[in-house]
C-alpha positions as a Markdown table, in Angstrom:
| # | Residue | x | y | z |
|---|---|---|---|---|
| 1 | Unk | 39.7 | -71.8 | -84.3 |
| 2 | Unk | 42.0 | -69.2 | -85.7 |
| 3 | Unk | 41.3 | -67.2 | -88.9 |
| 4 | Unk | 43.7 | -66.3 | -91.1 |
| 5 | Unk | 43.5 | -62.6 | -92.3 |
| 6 | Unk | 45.0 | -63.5 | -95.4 |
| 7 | Unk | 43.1 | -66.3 | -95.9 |
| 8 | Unk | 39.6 | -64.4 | -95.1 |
| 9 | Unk | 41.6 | -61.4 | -97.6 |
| 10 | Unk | 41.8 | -63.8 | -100.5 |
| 11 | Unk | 38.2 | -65.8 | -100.2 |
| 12 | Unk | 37.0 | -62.1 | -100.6 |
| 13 | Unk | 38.8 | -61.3 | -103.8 |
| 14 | Unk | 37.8 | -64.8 | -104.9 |
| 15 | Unk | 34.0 | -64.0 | -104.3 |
| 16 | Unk | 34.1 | -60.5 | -105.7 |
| 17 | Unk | 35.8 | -61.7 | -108.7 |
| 18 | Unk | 33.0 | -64.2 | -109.2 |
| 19 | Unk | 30.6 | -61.7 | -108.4 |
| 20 | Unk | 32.3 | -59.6 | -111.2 |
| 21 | Unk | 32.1 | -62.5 | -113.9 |
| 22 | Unk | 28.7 | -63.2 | -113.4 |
| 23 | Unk | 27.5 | -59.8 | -113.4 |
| 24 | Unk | 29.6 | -59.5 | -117.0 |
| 25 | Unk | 28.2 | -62.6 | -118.0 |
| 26 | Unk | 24.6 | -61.5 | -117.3 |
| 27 | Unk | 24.6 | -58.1 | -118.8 |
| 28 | Unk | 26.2 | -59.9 | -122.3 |
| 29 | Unk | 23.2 | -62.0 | -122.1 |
| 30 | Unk | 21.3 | -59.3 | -122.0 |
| 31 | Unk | 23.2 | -57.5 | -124.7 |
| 32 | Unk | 23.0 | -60.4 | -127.0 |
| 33 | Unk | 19.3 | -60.8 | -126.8 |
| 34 | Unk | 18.9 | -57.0 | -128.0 |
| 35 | Unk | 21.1 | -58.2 | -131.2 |
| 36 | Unk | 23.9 | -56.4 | -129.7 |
| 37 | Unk | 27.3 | -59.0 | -129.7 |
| 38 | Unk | 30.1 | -56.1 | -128.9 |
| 39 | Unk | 31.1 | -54.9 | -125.8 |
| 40 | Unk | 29.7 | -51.7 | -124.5 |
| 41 | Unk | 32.3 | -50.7 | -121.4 |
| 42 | Unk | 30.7 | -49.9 | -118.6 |
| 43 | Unk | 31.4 | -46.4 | -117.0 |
| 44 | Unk | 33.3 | -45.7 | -113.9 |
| 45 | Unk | 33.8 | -43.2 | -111.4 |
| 46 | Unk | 36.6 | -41.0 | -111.2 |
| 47 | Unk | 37.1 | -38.6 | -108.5 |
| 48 | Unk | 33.2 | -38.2 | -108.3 |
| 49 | Unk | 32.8 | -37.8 | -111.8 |
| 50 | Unk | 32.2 | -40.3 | -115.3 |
| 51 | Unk | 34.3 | -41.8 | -117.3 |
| 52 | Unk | 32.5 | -43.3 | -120.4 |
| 53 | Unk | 34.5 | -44.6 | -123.4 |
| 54 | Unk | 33.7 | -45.4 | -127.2 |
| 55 | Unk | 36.0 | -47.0 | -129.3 |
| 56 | Unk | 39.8 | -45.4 | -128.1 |
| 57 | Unk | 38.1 | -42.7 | -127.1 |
| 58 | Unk | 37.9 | -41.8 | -123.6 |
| 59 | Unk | 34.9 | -38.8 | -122.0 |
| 60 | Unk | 35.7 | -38.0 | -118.7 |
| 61 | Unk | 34.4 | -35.4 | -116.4 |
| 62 | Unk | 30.8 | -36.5 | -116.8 |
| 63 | Unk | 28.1 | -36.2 | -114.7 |
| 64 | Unk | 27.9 | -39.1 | -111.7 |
| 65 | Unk | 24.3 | -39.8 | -112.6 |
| 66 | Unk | 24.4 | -39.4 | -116.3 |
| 67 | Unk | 22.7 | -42.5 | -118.0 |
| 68 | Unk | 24.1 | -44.0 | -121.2 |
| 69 | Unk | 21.4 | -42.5 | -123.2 |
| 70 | Unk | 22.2 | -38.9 | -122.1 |
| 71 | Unk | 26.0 | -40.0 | -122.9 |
| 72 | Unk | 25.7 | -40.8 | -126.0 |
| 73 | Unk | 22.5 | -37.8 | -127.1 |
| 74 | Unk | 25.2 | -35.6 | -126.0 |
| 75 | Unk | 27.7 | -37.2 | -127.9 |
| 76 | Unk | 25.9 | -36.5 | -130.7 |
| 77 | Unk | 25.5 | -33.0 | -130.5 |
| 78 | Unk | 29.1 | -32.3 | -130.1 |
| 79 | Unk | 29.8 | -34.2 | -133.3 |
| 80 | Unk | 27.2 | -32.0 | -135.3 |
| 81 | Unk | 29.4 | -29.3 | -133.8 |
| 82 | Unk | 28.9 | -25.8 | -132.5 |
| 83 | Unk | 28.7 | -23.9 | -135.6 |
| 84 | Unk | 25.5 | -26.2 | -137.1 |
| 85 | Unk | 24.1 | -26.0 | -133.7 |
| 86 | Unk | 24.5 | -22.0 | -133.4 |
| 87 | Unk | 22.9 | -21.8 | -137.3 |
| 88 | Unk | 19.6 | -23.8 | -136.3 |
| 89 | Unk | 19.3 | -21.8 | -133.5 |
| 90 | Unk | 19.3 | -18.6 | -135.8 |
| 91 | Unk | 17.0 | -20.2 | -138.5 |
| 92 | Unk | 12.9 | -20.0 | -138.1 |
| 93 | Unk | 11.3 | -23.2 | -137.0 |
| 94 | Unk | 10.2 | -24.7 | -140.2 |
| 95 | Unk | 13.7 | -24.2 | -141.9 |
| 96 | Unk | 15.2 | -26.1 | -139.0 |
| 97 | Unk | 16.7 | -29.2 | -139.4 |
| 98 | Unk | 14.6 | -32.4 | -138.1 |
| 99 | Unk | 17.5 | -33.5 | -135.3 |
| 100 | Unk | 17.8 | -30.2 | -134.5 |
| 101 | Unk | 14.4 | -30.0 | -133.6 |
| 102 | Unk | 14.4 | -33.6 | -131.7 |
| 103 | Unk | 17.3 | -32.1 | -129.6 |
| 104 | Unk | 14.6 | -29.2 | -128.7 |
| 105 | Unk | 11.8 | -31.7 | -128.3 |
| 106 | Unk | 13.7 | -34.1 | -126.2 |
| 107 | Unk | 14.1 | -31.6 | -123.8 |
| 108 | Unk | 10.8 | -31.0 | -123.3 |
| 109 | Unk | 10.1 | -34.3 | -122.8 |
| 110 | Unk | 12.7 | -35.0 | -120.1 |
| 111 | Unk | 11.0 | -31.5 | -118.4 |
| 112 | Unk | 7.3 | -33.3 | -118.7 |
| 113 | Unk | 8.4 | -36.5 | -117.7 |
| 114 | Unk | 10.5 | -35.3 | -114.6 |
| 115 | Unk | 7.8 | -36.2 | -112.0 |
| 116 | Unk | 7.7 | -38.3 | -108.6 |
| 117 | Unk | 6.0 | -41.5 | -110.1 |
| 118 | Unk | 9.0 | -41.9 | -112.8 |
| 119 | Unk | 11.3 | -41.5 | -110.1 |
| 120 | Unk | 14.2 | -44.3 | -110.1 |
| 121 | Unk | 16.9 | -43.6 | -107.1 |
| 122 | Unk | 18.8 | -40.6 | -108.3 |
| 123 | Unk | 17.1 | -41.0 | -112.2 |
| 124 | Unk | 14.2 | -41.1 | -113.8 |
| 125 | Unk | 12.6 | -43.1 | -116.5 |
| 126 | Unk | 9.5 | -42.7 | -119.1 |
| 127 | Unk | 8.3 | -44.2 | -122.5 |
| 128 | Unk | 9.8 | -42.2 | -125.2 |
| 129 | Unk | 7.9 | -39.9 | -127.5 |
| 130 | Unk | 8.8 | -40.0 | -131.1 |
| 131 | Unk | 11.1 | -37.4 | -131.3 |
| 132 | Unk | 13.0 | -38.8 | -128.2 |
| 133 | Unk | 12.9 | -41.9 | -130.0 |
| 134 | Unk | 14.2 | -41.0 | -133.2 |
| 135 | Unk | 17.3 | -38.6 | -131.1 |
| 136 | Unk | 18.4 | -41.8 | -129.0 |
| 137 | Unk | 18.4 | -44.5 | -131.5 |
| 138 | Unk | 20.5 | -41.9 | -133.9 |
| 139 | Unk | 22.7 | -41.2 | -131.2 |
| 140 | Unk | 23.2 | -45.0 | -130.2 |
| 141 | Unk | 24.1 | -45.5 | -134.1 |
| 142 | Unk | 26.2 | -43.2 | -134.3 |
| 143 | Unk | 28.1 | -44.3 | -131.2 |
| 144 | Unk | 28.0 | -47.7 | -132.3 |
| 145 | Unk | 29.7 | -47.4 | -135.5 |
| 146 | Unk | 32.4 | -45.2 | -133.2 |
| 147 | Unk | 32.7 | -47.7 | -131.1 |
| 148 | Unk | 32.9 | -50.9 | -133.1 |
| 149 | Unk | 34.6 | -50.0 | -136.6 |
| 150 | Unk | 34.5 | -46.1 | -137.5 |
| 151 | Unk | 31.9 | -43.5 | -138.7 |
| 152 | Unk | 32.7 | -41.5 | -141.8 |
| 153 | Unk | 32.9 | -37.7 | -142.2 |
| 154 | Unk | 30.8 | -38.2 | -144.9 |
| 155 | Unk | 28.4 | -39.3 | -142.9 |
| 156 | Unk | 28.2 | -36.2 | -140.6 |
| 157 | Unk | 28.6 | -34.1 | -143.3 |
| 158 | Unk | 25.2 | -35.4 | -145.0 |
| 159 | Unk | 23.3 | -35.8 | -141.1 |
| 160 | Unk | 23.7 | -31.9 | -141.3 |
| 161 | Unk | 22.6 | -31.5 | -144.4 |
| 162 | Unk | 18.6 | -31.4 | -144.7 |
| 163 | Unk | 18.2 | -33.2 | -148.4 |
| 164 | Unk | 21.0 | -35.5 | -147.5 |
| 165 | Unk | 19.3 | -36.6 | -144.1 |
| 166 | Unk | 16.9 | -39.4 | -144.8 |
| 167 | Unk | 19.1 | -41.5 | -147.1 |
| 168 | Unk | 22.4 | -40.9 | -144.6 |
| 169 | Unk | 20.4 | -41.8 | -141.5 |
| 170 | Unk | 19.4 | -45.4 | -143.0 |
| 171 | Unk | 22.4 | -46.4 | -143.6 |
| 172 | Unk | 24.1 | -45.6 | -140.5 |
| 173 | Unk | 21.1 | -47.8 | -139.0 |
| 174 | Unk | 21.9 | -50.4 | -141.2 |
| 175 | Unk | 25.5 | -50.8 | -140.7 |
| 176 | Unk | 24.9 | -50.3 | -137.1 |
| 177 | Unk | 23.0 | -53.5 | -136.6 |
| 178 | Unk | 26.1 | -55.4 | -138.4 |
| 179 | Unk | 28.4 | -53.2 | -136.4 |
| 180 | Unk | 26.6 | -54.3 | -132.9 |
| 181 | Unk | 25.9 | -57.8 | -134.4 |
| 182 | Unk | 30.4 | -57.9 | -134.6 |
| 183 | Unk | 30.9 | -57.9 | -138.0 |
| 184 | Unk | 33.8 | -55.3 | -140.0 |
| 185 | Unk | 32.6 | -52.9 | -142.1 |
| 186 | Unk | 33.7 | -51.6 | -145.2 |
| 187 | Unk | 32.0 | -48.4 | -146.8 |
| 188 | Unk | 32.4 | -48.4 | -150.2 |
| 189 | Unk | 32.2 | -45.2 | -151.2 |
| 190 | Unk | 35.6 | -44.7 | -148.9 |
| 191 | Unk | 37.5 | -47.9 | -150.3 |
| 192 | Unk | 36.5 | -46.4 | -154.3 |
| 193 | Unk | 37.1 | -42.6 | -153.2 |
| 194 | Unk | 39.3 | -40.8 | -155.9 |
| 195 | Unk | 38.9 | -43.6 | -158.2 |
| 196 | Unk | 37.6 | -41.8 | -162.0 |
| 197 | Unk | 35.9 | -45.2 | -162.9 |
| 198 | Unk | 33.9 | -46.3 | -159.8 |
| 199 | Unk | 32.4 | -49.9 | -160.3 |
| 200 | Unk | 29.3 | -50.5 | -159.4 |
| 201 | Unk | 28.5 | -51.1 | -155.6 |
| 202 | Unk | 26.4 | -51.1 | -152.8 |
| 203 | Unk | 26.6 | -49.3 | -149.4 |
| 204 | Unk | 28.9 | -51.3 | -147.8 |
| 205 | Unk | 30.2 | -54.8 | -147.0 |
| 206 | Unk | 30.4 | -56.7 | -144.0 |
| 207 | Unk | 32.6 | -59.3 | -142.7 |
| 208 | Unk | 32.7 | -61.6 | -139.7 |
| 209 | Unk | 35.5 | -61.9 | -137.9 |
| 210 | Unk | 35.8 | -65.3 | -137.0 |
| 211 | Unk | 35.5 | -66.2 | -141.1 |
| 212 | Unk | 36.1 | -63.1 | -143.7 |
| 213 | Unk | 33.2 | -63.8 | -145.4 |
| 214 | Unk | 32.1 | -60.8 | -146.9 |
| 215 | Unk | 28.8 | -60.1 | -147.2 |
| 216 | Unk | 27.3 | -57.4 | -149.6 |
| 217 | Unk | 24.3 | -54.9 | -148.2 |
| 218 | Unk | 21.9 | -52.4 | -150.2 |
| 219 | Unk | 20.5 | -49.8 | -148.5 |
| 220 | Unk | 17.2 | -47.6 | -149.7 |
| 221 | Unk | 14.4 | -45.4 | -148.0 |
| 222 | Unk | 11.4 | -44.4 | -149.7 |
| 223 | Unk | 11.2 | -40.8 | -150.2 |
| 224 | Unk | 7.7 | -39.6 | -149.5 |
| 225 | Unk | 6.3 | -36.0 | -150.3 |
| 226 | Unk | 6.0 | -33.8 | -147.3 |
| 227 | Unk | 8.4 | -36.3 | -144.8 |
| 228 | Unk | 11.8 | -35.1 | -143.9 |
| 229 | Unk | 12.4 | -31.8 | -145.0 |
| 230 | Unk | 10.8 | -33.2 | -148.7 |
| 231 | Unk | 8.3 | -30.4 | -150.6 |
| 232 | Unk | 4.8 | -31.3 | -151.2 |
| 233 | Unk | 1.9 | -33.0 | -148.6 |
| 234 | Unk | 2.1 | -36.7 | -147.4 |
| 235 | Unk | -1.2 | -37.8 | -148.1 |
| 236 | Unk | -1.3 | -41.2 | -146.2 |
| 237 | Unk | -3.8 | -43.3 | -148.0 |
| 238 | Unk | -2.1 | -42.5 | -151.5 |
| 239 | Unk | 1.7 | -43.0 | -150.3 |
| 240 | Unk | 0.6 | -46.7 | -148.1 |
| 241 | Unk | -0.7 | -47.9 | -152.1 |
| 242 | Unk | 2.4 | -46.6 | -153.2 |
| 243 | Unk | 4.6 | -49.7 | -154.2 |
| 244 | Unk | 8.4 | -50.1 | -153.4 |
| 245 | Unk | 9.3 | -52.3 | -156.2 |
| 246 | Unk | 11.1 | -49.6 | -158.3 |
| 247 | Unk | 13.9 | -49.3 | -155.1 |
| 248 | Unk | 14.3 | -53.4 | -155.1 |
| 249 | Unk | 15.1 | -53.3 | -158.9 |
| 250 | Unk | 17.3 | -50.4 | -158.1 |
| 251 | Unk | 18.9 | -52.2 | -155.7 |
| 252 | Unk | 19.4 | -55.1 | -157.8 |
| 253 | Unk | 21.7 | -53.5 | -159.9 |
| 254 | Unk | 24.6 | -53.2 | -157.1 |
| 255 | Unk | 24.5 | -56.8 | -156.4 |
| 256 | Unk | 28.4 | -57.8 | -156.7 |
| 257 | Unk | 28.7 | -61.1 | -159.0 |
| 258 | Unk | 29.6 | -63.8 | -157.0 |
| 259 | Unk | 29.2 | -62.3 | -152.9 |
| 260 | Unk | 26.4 | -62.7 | -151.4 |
| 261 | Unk | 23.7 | -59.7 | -151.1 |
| 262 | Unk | 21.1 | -58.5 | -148.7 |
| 263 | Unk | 18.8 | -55.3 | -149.3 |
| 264 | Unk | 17.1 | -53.2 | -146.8 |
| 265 | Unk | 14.0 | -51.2 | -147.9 |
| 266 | Unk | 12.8 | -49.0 | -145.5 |
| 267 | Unk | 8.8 | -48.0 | -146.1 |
| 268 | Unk | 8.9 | -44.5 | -144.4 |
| 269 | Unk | 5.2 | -44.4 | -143.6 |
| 270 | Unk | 3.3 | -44.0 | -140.2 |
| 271 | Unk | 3.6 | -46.7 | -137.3 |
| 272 | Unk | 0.9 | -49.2 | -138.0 |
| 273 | Unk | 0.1 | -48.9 | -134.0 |
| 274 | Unk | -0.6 | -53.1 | -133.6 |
| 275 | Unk | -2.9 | -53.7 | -136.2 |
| 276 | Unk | -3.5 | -56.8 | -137.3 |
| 277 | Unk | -1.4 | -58.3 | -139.7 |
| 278 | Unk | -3.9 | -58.5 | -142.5 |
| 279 | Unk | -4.8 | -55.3 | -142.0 |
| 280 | Unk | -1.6 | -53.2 | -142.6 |
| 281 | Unk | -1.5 | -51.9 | -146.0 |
| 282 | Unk | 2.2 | -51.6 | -146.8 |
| 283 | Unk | 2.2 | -55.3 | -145.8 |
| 284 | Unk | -0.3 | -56.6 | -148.4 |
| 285 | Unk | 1.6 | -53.9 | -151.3 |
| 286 | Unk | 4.6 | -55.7 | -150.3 |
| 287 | Unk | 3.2 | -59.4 | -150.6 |
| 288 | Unk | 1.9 | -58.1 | -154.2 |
| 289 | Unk | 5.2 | -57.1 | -154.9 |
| 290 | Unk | 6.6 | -60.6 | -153.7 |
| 291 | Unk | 4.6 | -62.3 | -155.6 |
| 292 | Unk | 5.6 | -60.0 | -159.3 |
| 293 | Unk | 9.3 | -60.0 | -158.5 |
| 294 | Unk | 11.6 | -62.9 | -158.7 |
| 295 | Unk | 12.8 | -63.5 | -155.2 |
| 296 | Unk | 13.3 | -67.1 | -155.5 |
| 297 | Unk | 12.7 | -69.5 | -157.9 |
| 298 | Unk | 13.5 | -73.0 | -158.5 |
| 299 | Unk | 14.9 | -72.5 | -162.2 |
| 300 | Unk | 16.5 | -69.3 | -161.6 |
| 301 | Unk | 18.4 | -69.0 | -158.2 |
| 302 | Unk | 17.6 | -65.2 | -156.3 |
| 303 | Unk | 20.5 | -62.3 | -156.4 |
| 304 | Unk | 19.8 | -61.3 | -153.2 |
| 305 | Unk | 19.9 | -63.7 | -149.9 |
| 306 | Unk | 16.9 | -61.6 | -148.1 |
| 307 | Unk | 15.0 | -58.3 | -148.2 |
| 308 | Unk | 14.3 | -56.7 | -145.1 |
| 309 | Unk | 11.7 | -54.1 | -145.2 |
| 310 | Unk | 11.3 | -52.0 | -142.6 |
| 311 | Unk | 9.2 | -49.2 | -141.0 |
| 312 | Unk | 11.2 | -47.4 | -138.3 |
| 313 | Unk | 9.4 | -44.2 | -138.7 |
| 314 | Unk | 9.8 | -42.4 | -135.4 |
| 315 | Unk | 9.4 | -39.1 | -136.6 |
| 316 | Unk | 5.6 | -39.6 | -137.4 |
| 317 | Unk | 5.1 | -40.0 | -133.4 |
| 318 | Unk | 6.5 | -36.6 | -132.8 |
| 319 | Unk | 5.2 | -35.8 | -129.4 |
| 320 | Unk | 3.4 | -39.5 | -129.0 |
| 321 | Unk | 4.8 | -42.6 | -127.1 |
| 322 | Unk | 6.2 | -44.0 | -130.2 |
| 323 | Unk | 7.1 | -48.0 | -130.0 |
| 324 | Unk | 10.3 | -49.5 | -131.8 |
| 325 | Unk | 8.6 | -50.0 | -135.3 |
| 326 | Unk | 8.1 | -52.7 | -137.9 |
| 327 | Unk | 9.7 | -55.4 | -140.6 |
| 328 | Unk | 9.7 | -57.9 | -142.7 |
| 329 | Unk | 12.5 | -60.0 | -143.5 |
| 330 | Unk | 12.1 | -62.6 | -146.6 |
| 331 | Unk | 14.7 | -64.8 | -146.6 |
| 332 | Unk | 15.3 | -66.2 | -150.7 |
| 333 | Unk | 15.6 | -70.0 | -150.4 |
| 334 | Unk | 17.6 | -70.4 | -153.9 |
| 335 | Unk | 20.6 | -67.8 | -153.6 |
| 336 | Unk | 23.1 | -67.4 | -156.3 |
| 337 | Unk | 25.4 | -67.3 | -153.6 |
| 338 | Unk | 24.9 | -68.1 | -150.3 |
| 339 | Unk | 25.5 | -67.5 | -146.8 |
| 340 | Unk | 27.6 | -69.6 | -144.5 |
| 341 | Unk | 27.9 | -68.0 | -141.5 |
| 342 | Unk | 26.7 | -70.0 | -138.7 |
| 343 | Unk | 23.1 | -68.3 | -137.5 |
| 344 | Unk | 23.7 | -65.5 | -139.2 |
| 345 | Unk | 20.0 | -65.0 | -140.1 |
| 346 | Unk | 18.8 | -65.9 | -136.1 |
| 347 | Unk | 21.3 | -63.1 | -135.1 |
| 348 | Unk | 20.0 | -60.7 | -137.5 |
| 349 | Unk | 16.8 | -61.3 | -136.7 |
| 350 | Unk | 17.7 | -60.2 | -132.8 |
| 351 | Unk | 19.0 | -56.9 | -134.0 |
| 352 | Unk | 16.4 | -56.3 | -136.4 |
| 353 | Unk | 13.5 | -57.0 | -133.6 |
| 354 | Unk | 15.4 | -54.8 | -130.9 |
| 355 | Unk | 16.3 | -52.0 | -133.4 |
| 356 | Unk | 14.9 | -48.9 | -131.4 |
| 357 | Unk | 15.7 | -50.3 | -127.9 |
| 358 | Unk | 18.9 | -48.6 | -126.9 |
| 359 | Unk | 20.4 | -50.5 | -123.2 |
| 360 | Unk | 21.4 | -48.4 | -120.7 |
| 361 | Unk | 25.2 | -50.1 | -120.3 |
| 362 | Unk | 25.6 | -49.8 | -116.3 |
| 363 | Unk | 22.1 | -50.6 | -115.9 |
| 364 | Unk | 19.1 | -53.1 | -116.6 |
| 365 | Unk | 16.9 | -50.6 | -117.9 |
| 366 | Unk | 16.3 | -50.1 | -121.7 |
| 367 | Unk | 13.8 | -48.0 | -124.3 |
């Protein structure tokens, strides 16, 4: 029987479009379960080079093998911007700034880990240390907020800045979930800029999309002596009694009347490395602390709709294989004002269980 070349022509096309759907389909799955509900475009290659893009931004002449983590680590590093990079390089180690030092450590970790058995066709792969760790989920913040609303100059400014670091870096984590989870962001401290009578407010607010309701998040990282270019010696056993209750009852005080509110604490203290539940000691000082402070009652209603504590401490792994980190989200069952966002706590609770894992977009590999 004869066979139509056109005919053959179009079934093609037909299968490789299906082909094409399915493959988006799966790797949004795949997103989705890693709390991540934007889309991430997927390189492509242009006269034997990458193209990535973020936002309306377009990075061509790339490397053809260059993985989404090196993309966006490198990213990173031209937004800190030649002169801060040339001034590290000039300072002596211990006056160097943290990133700065992760940059310097990453590389030695892609040079130890560049062996046969980590081989994967043209790349390679490898458990991160900490301070690969701590460089690629910055970097994946970073680009996130680029990609899916905008990241403030403020924000470089203080990443540069060694006092401003630790306080700067949480927040970009923070609004980087709601940025991946699709909600807009507003930072406050841009909407009340030049204003001589700032009300009170917290970080920032977020909105979904599909409903404009606005939802009101507090951001705070315990400061511990010793950690993160801070002065004095972390003694472990003293700072894991240390209680956190003095940053919830500071965070209170930003809650705006009448929006719902969600604070994030994060602990700041080394990776409990699996211990048992009962056994980790920032968990029972925070169950103390539940059980002082008024989350929920059922005479008063709570200010805040959930507190999510959290122990993303990469930076104590340094040199270590350094897993994603910890949390504990309490959710207030009597809100003053609550939530209506269909799933909303189910989808936060997929970005705050990946946080850490950054996807490599063209492939289905991730850390």
């Amino acid at each position: 029987m004869p066979i139509s070349l056109q005919g053959l022509e179009y079934t093609n096309l037909v299968g490789a479009l299906e082909r094409e759907t399915l493959e988006i389909r799966e790797r949004q799955e795949r997103l989705r379960s890693l709390g991540i509900f934007i889309d991430f475009v997927k390189p492509v290659i242009f006269q034997e080079k990458k193209v990535w893009a973020l936002g309306n931004r377009i990075y061509p002449n790339r490397p053809p093998n260059q993985t989404f983590h090196e993309f966006i680590i490198e990213t990173l590093r031209e937004l800190l911007g030649k002169e801060w990079w040339e001034r590290q390089c000039r300072l002596p180690d211990i006056d160097q700034h943290f990133i700065f030092r992760c940059f310097i450590k990453h590389q030695e970790w892609k040079s130890k880990n560049e062996r046969p058995e980590n081989r994967l066709e043209e790349m390679w792969r490898a458990l991160p240390d900490g301070y690969s760790r701590t460089l690629a989920a910055l970097a994946f913040d970073v680009c996130s907020l680029m990609h899916a609303v905008h990241l403030p100059e403020v924000f470089l400014k203080k990443l540069r800045n060694n006092s401003d670091y630790q306080g700067v870096r949480y927040e970009i984590a923070v609004a980087a979930i709601f940025a991946r989870l699709g909600y807009l962001i507003t930072f406050l401290d841009e909407k009340y800029e030049g204003l001589k009578n700032q009300p009170k407010h917290s970080e920032f607010l977020a909105a979904k999309k599909q409903t404009n309701e606005e939802i009101y998040v507090e951001v705070k990282s315990k400061v511990r002596d010793g950690v993160l270019h801070e002065l004095g010696t972390f003694e472990e056993k003293r700072e894991l009694k240390s209680s956190v209750s003095s940053l919830y009852k500071d965070a209170l005080k930003q809650k705006t009347f009448g929006k719902p509110f969600i604070i994030f604490i994060n602990l700041n203290l080394p990776p409990s490395d699996g211990k048992n539940p009962n056994e980790i000691e920032w968990l029972k000082e925070i169950t103390k602390m539940r059980d002082r402070q008024v989350f929920a009652t059922k005479d008063q209603p709570s200010p805040a709709n959930a507190i999510i504590f959290s122990n993303w401490s990469y930076h104590f792994g340094t040199d270590q294989v350094t897993g994603i980190g910890e949390l504990l989200l309490e959710i207030c069952k009597n809100p003053a004002d609550p939530i209506n966002v269909v799933r909303f706590f189910d989808d936060l609770m997929s970005g705050l269980t990946a946080y850490g894992k950054v996807p490599n977009i063209d492939m289905s590999i991730d850390v």
